[in-house]
C-alpha positions in Angstrom: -15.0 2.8 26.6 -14.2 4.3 23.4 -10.5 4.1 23.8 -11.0 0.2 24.3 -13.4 -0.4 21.1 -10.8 1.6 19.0 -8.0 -0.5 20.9 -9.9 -3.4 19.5 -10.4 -2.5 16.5 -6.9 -1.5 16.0 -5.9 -5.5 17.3 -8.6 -6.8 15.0 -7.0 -5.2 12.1 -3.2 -6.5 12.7 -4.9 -10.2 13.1 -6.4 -9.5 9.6 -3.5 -7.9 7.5 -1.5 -10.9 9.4 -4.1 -13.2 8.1 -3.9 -11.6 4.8 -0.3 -12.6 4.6 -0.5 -16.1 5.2 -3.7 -16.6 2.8 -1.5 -14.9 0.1 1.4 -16.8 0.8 -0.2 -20.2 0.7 -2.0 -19.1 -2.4 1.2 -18.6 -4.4 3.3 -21.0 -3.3 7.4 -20.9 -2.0 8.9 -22.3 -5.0 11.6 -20.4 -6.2 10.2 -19.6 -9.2 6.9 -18.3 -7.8 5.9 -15.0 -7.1 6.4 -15.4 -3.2 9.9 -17.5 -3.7 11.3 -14.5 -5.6 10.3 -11.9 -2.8 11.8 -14.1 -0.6 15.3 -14.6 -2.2 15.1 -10.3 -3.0 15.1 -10.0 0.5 18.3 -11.1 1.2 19.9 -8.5 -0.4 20.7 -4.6 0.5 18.1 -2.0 0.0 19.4 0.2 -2.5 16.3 2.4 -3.0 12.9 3.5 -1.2 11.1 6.3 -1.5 7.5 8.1 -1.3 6.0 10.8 -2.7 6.5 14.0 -0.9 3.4 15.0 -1.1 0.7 11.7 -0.2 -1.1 12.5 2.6 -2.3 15.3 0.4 -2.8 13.7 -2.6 -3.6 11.0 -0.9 -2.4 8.3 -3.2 0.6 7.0 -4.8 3.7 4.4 -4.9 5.8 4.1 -2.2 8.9 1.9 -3.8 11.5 -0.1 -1.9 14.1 -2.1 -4.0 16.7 -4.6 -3.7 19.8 -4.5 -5.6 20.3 -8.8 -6.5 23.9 -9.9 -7.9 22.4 -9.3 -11.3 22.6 -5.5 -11.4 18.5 -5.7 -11.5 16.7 -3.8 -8.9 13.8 -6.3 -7.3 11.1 -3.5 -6.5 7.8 -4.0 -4.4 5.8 -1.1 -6.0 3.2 -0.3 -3.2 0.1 2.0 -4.3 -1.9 3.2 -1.5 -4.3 5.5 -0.3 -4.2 6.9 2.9 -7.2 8.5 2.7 -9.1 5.4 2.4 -8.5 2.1 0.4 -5.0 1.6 1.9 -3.2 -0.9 -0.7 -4.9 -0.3 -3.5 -2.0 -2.2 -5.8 0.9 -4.5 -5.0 3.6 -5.1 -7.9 6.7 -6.6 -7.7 9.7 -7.0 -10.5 13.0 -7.1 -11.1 14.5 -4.5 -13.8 17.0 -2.1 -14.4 17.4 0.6 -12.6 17.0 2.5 -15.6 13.9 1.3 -15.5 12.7 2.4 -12.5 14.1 5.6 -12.4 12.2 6.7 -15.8 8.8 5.4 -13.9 9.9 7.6 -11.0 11.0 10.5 -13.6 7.6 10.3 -15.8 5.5 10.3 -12.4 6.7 13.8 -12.1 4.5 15.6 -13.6 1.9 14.8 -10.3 4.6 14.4 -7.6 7.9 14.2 -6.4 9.4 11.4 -4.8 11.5 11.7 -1.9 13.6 9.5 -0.1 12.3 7.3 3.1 13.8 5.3 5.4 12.6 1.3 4.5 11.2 1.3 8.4 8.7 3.8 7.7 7.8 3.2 4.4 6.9 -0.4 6.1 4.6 1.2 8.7 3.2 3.7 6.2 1.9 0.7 4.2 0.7 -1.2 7.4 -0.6 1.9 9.0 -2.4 2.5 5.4 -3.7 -1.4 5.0 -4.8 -1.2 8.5 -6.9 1.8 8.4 -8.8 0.2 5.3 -9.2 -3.4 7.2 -11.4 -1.1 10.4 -13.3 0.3 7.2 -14.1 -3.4 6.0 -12.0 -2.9 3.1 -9.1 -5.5 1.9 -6.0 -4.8 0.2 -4.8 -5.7 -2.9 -4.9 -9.1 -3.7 -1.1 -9.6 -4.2 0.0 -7.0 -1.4 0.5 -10.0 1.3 3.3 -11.5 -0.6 4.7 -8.4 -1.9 5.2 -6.9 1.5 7.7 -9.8 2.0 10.5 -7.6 0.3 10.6 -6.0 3.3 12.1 -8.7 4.9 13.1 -8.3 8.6 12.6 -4.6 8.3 10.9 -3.5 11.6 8.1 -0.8 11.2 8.5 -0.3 15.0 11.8 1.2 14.5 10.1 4.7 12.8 9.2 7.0 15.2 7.0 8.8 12.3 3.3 8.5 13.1 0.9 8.6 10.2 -2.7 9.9 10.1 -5.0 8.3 7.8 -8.4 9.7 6.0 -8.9 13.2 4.9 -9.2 15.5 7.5 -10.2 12.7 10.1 -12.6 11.4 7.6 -12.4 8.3 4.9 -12.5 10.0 1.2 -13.0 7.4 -1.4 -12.2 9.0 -4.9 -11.8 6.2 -7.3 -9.4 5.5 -10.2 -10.1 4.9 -14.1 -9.6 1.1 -13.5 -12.6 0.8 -10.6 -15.3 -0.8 -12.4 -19.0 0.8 -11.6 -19.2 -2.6 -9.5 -15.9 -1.8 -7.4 -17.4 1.5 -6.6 -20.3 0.5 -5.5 -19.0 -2.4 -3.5 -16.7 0.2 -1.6 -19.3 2.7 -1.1 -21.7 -0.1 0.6 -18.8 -1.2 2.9 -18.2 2.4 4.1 -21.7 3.2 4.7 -22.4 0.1 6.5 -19.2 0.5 8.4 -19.4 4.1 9.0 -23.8 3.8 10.0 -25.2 5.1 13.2 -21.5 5.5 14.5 -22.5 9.6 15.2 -19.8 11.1 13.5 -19.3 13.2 10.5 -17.6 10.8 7.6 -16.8 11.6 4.1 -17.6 9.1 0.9 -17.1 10.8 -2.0 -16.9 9.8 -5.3 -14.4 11.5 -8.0 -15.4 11.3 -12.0 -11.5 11.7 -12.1 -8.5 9.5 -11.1 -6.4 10.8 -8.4 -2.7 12.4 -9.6 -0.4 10.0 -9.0 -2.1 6.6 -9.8 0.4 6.1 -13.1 0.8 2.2 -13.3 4.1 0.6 -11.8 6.2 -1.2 -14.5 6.8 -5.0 -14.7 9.7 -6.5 -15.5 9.1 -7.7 -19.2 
């Protein structure tokens, strides 16, 4: 019985996150010069970078990057932040720079992790393992993440054979950042108890007076 609600649960979330997608697709539009047409077109092109920090799952947040070198020169980078230990997605960013550029965001992010290299498969299913996780704890992701994930393209998550655990310890830890608001907080904390009430196990909400390491902000491409 058990096996069957998490089963469901587990289906209910994919319908979401796919739902997600769509919603945030429709809201931005396809033109080529929107948000969502850009992905799109970045797509096309060869991954030239992805990569993780080596260290997440226990930190348990930071930017998984994937970018696309364009017939530019530019890099088109989805800049992913998420927390595996509870919010999943917690940021979505996409732009299109030098690689310069990126590298001295990956270079000054240093001081808190180190970023390692990832095949663009798992990074996929890290981030929809991750988004997931936080949809069965009644928690959305970023606002921007469904067209963002586009740079993906037709990148298979299926084809990693990694398998990712989520929470802390088999428990959600919420610690927030210095841009949650004393309303985001407390917005989060309600869904989790509500979520996690009368369900007989042993959860985790905790709330941190300090930001995580590793929640530096992505760059755009201004």
């Amino acid at each position: 019985m058990a096996n069957n609600a998490q089963h469901q649960r587990r289906k209910a979330a994919k319908a979401a996150r796919r739902k997600a997608i769509v919603s945030e697709k429709k809201r931005l539009g396809t033109s080529a010069s929107g948000l969502a047409g850009k992905v799109q077109f970045a797509a096309r092109f060869p991954v030239a970078l992805c990569v993780m920090p080596s260290q997440l799952f226990e930190i348990g947040i930071g930017h998984v990057v994937i970018g696309r070198e364009l017939p530019s020169g530019l890099l088109a980078c989805g800049f992913f932040l998420v927390d595996v230990f509870c919010l999943g997605v917690k940021d979505a960013h996409f732009g299109e720079m030098e690689p310069d550029r990126v590298q001295a965001f990956l270079a000054a992010s240093g001081d808190t992790q180190t970023f390692v290299d990832v095949a663009p498969a798992c990074a996929c299913k890290l981030i929809d393992g991750a988004v997931d996780y936080a949809i069965d704890l009644d928690l959305a992701p970023a606002k921007d993440y469904g067209v963002v994930r586009g740079i993906f393209g037709d990148i298979e998550p299926d084809a990693c054979s990694d398998t990712f655990t989520f929470g802390k310890d088999g428990k959600p830890l919420y610690v927030p950042g210095p841009l949650d608001t004393p309303a985001r907080i407390r917005a989060v904390t309600l869904a989790l108890e509500s979520h996690l009430a009368g369900d007989g196990s042993d959860r985790l909400i905790e709330a941190a007076a300090d930001a995580p390491a590793g929640e530096e902000e992505a760059p755009d491409d201004r």
